[in-house]
C-alpha positions in Angstrom: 94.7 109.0 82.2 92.2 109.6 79.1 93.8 109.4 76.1 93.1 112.2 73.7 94.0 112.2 69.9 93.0 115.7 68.8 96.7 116.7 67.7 97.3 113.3 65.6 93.7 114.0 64.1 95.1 117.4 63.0 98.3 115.9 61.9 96.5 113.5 59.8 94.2 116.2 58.1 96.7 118.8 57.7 99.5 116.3 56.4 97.1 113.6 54.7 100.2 111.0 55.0 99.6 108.1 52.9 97.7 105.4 54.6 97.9 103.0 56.4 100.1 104.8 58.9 100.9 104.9 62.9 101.1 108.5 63.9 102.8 108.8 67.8 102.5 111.9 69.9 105.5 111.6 72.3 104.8 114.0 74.5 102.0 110.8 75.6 104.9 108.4 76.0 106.3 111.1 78.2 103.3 111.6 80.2 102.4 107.8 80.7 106.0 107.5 82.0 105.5 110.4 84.8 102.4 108.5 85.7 103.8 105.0 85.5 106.8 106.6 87.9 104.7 108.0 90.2 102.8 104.9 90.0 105.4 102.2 91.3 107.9 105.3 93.1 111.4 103.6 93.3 111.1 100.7 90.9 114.0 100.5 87.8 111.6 100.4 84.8 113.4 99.0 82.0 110.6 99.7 78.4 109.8 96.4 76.7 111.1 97.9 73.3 109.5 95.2 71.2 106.4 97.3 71.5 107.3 100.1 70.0 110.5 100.6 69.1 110.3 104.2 67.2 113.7 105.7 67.8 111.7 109.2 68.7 109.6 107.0 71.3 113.0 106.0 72.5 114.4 109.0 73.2 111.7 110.4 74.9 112.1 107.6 77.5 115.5 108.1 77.5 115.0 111.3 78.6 112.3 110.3 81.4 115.0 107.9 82.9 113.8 105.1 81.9 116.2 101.8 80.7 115.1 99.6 78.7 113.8 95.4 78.4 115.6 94.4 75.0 115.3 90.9 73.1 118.2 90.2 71.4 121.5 92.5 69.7 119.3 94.4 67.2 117.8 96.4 70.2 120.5 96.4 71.9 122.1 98.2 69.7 119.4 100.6 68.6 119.2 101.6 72.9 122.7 102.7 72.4 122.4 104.4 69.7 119.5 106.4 71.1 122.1 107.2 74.1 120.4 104.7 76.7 123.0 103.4 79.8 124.2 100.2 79.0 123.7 100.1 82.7 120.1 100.2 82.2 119.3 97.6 79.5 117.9 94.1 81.0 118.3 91.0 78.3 114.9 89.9 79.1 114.6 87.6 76.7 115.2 83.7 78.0 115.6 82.6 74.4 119.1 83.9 73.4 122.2 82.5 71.6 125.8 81.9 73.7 127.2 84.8 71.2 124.5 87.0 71.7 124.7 87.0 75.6 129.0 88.0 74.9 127.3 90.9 72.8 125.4 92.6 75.4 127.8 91.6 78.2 130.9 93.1 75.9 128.4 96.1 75.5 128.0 96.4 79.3 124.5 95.1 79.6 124.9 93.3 83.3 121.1 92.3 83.6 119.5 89.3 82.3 116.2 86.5 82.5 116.7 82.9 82.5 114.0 79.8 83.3 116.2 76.8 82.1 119.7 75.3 83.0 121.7 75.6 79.7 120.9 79.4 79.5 122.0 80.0 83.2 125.2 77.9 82.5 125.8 79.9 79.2 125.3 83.2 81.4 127.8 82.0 84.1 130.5 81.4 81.2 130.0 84.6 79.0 128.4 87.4 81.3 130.3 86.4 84.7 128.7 88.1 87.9 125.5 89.6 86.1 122.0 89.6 87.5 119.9 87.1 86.4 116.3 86.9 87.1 114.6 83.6 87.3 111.7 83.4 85.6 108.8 81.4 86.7 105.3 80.2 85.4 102.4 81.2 86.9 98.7 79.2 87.2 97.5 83.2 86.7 94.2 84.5 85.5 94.8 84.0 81.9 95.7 87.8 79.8 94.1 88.7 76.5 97.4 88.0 74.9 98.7 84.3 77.4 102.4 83.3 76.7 101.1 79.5 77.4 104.1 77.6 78.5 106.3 78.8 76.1 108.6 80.6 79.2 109.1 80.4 82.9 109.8 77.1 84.8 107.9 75.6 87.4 108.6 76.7 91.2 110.8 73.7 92.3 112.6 74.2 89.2 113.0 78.0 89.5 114.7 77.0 93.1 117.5 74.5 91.3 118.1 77.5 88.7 118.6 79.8 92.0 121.0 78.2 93.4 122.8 76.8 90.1 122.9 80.7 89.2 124.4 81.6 92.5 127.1 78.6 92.1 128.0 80.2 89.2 128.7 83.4 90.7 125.7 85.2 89.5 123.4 87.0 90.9 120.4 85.5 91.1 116.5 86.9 91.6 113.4 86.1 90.5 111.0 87.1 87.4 107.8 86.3 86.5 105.3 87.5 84.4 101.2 87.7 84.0 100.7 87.9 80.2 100.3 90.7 77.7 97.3 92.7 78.2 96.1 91.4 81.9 93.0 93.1 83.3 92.7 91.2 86.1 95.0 92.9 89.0 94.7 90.0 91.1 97.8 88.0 88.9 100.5 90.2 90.6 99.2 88.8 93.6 99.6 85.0 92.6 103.4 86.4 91.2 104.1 88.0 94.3 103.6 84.8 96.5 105.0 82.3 94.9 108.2 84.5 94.1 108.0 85.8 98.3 108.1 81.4 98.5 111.6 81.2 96.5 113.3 84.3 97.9 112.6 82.1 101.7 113.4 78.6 100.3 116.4 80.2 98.4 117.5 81.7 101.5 116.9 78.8 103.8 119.8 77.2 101.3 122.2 79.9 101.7 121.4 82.2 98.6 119.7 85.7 99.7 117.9 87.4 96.5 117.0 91.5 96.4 115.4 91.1 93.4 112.2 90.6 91.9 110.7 91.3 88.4 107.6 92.3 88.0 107.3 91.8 84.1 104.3 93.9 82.4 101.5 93.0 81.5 99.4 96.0 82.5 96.2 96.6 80.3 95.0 99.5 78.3 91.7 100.1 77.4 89.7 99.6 73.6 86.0 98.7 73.4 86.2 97.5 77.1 87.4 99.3 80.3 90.4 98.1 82.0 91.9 99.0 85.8 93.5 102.0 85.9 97.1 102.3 86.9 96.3 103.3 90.3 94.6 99.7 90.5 97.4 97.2 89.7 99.5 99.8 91.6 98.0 99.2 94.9 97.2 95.8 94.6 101.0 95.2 93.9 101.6 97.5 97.5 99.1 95.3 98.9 100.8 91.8 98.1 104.0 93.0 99.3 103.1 94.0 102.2 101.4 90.6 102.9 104.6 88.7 101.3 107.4 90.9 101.8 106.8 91.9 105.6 109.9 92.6 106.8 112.3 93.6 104.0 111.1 94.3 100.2 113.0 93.2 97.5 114.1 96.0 94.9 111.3 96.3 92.2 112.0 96.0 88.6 109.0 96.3 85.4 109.1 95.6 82.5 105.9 97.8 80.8 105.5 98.1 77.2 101.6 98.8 76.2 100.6 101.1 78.8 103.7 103.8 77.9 102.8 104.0 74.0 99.2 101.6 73.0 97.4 105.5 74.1 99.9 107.7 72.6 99.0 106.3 68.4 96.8 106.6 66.4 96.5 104.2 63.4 94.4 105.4 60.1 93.5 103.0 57.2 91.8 103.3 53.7 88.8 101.1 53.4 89.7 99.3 49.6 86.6 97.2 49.1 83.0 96.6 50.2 81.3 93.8 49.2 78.7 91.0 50.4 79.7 88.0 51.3 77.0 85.2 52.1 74.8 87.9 53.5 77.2 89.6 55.4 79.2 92.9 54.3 82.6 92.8 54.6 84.6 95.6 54.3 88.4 95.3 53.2 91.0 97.4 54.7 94.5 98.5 53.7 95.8 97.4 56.9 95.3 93.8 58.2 96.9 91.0 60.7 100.3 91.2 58.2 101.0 94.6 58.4 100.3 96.1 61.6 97.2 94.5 63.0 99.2 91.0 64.6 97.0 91.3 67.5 93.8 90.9 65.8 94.8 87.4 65.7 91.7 84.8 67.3 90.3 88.2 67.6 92.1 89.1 70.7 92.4 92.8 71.0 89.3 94.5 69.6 90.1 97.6 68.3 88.1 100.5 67.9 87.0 101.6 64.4 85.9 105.0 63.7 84.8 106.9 60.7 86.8 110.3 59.4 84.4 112.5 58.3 80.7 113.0 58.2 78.4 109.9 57.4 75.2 110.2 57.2 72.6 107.3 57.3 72.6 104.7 60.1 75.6 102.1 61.1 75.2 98.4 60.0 77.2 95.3 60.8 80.1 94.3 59.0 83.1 91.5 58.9 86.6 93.4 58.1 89.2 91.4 56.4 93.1 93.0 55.5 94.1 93.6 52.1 96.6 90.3 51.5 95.1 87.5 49.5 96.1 85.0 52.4 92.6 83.8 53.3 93.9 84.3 57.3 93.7 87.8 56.9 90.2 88.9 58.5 90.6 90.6 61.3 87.1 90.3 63.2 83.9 88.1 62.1 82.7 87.2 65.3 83.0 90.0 67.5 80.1 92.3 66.5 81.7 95.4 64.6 79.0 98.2 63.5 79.5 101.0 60.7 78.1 103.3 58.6 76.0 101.7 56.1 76.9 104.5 53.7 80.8 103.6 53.7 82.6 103.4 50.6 86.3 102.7 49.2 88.1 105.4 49.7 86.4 106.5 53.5 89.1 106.6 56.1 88.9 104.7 59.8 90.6 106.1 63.0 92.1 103.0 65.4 93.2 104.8 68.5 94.8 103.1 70.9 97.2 101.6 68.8 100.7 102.6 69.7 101.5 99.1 70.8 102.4 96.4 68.9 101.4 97.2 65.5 104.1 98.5 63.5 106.7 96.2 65.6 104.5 93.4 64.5 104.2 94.4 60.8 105.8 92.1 58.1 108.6 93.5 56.0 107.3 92.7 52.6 103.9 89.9 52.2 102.2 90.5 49.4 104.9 93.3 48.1 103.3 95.5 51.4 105.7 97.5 52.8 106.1 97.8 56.2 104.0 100.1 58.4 104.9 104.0 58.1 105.0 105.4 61.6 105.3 109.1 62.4 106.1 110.5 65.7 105.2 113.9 66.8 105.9 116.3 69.6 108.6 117.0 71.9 110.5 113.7 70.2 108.9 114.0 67.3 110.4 113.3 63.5 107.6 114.6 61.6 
C-alpha cells in the first residue's frame, strides 16, 4: 500500500495548526487494517496501543474488529472507554504489578504474556483460568528497534513456564516476538520453529497448547524499502506449513507500526541554522524528547521534506531538537541533504510518522508540552 499524504498536506495549509504537530488520517488506519485482515485471514489481531494511542485511531479499529495489546491499567482503561470487548484486550506486557493483573482480570481482560515464574504464579492467583502466552527469546535477525534480552525466556525455560502455567490451571501457549521494525521476513520463521518445538515437548508432557503469538514487528518503509505485507504474510504461511503440518495453532498478532506509522504526518518549524565546526546544523522544534524517541542511535531515519518552494540547490546538514540537553541531535551521521536556502521559520514534512512519536513524547522537558496530534477523517476530531 503507498501511502499518500495529500489530505493532511491540505489540512496543514488550510488549518496552519501550530507546529510541531502529528496530523492522522484515520480513514488510513482503517485501510491498513482491511489489508492487514486480509493479510493473515482468521488471526485475532489485538493493536499494540503503545503506538498510537489517539482515542480517534482507537475507535476506528474498534470499528474494524480489531482488540487490542495493552501495557498496563491506563490502556486498559482508555480501550474501554473507546467501547473495545474486554474480551478482546491481551495484557501483553510481562512486566506488570500483582494489583495490576486483579485490574484487568476484574475488568474481564482473560488474555495475558508471561516469560518468568513469579509472573505466571501471580497470574494463577489473581486471573485464574486465563490464557497466558509464554514468551520466548529468539537468536533472530536483529530489527531496527531489538528488545535485547530485556523479555522472553530461553526455550527450556519457556517449557518449565508451560507446564507450571498449566499446573496452575491456566491456559498456557506460546509468544514470541522479532523486534520493532524487522525487515527481514525470515525471523517469523526462526519464531515459528522453535515455538512448533514447545507446543511438541509440551505435549509429549501432557499439556496440549492452540496458541501461538505472533507479536509485531512488521516494518514500514522511510528512506529504505521494506517487504511488503504480502511478504511476511506468506513467509509466515510458509513456516507453518513446514512446522505446523498437521494441526495449526490459532494465530494471534500483535501489530502496531504498520496500522498507523503511514497514516501521519508530522510537521516541524526549523528554529535555528547555524555552523557548527564546518558543518550546518539546523535546529528543529521537534527532537528525540518530544516526539522524535526513535531517532535515538539514529535508528529510524525519517524523511525530511521542505513546505513550499526553495530554490537553489540542497546541501548537507546535522539536525539537532530544540531542548538544551546536548543528547538531543537527531541525525549526524546518517547523510541528511536540504535546501541550502533554508531559514528559521521554513516548515519540514516527516511522513511516515504515525508510530511512536507522540506516544513517546515527554510531558513537560524543557517547559515543551507534549506533542499535539490531530486526527482526521472518518474518526477524525479535527
Amino acid at each position: 500500500m503507498c501511502a499518500d499524504f495529500t489530505r493532511i498536506r491540505r489540512f496543514l495549509d488550510e488549518r496552519d495548526p501550530p507546529t510541531p504537530c502529528l496530523v492522522v488520517d484515520t480513514d488510513v488506519v482503517a485501510a491498513r487494517a482491511r489489508e492487514l485482515r486480509g493479510a493473515f485471514p482468521g488471526a485475532l489481531v489485538r493493536y499494540a496501543v503503545k503506538a498510537n494511542p489517539a482515542p480517534p485511531v482507537l475507535d476506528a479499529l474498534v470499528a474494524a474488529g480489531f482488540g487490542f495489546d495493552v501495557a498496563g491499567p491506563g490502556e486498559i482503561a482508555l480501550c474501554l472507554a473507546r467501547g473495545a470487548d474486554p474480551a478482546g484486550l491481551a495484557y501483553g506486557n510481562p512486566i506488570k504489578k500483582p494489583r495490576d493483573i486483579a485490574f484487568a482480570f476484574g475488568r474481564g481482560v482473560r488474555e495475558f504474556t508471561s516469560d518468568a515464574a513469579d509472573d505466571v504464579d501471580h497470574l494463577g492467583r489473581h486471573a485464574p483460568g486465563s490464557a497466558v502466552s509464554i514468551r520466548v527469546v529468539l537468536d533472530a535477525p536483529d530489527s531496527v528497534t531489538p528488545f535485547g534480552r530485556k523479555f522472553g525466556c530461553a526455550p527450556a525455560e519457556a517449557l518449565d513456564l508451560v507446564l507450571r502455567a498449566a499446573a496452575r490451571g491456566l491456559r498456557p501457549g506460546i509468544a514470541f516476538h522479532v523486534g520493532s521494525q524487522q525487515p527481514d521476513v525470515t525471523a517469523w520463521e526462526t519464531g515459528i520453529a522453535t515455538a512448533a518445538k514447545l507446543f511438541a515437548e509440551a505435549a509429549a508432557q501432557g499439556v496440549a497448547m492452540t496458541r501461538l503469538n505472533l507479536g509485531g514487528g512488521f516494518a514500514t518503509a522511510h528512506r529504505t524499502p521494506v517487504p511488503p505485507l504480502t511478504a511476511y504474510a506468506a513467509t509466515i504461511e510458509d513456516a507453518l506449513d513446514a512446522y505446523f503440518p498437521e494441526a495449526r495453532p490459532e494465530l494471534l498478532l500483535e501489530p502496531g507500526r504498520v496500522l498507523v506509522a503511514d497514516a501521519g504526518l508530522l510537521r516541524t518549524e526549523v528554529v535555528l541554522v547555524a555552523p557548527r565546526d564546518g558543518r550546518r546544523w539546523v535546529y528543529l522544534d521537534i527532537g528525540r524528547y518530544n516526539g522524535l524517541a526513535e531517532a535515538e542511535n539514529e535508528a529510524i531515519a525519517y524523511r525530511f521534506e521542505p513546505v513550499g518552494a526553495h530554490d537553489g540547490p540542497d546541501g548537507p546538514v546535522v539536525l539537532a531538537g530544540p531542548t538544551c540537553d546536548g543528547d538531543d541531535v537527531l541525525y549526524q551521521r546518517t547523510p541528511y541533504e536540504l535546501p541550502l536556502s533554508l531559514r528559521t521559520g521554513d516548515r519540514l514534512d516527516l511522513p511516515g510518522t504515525g508510530a511512536y512519536t507522540a506516544s513517546y513524547a515527554s510531558v513537560g522537558f524543557n517547559g515543551i508540552e507534549p506533542l499535539r496530534t490531530h486526527c482526521i477523517g472518518r474518526w477524525g476530531d479535527a
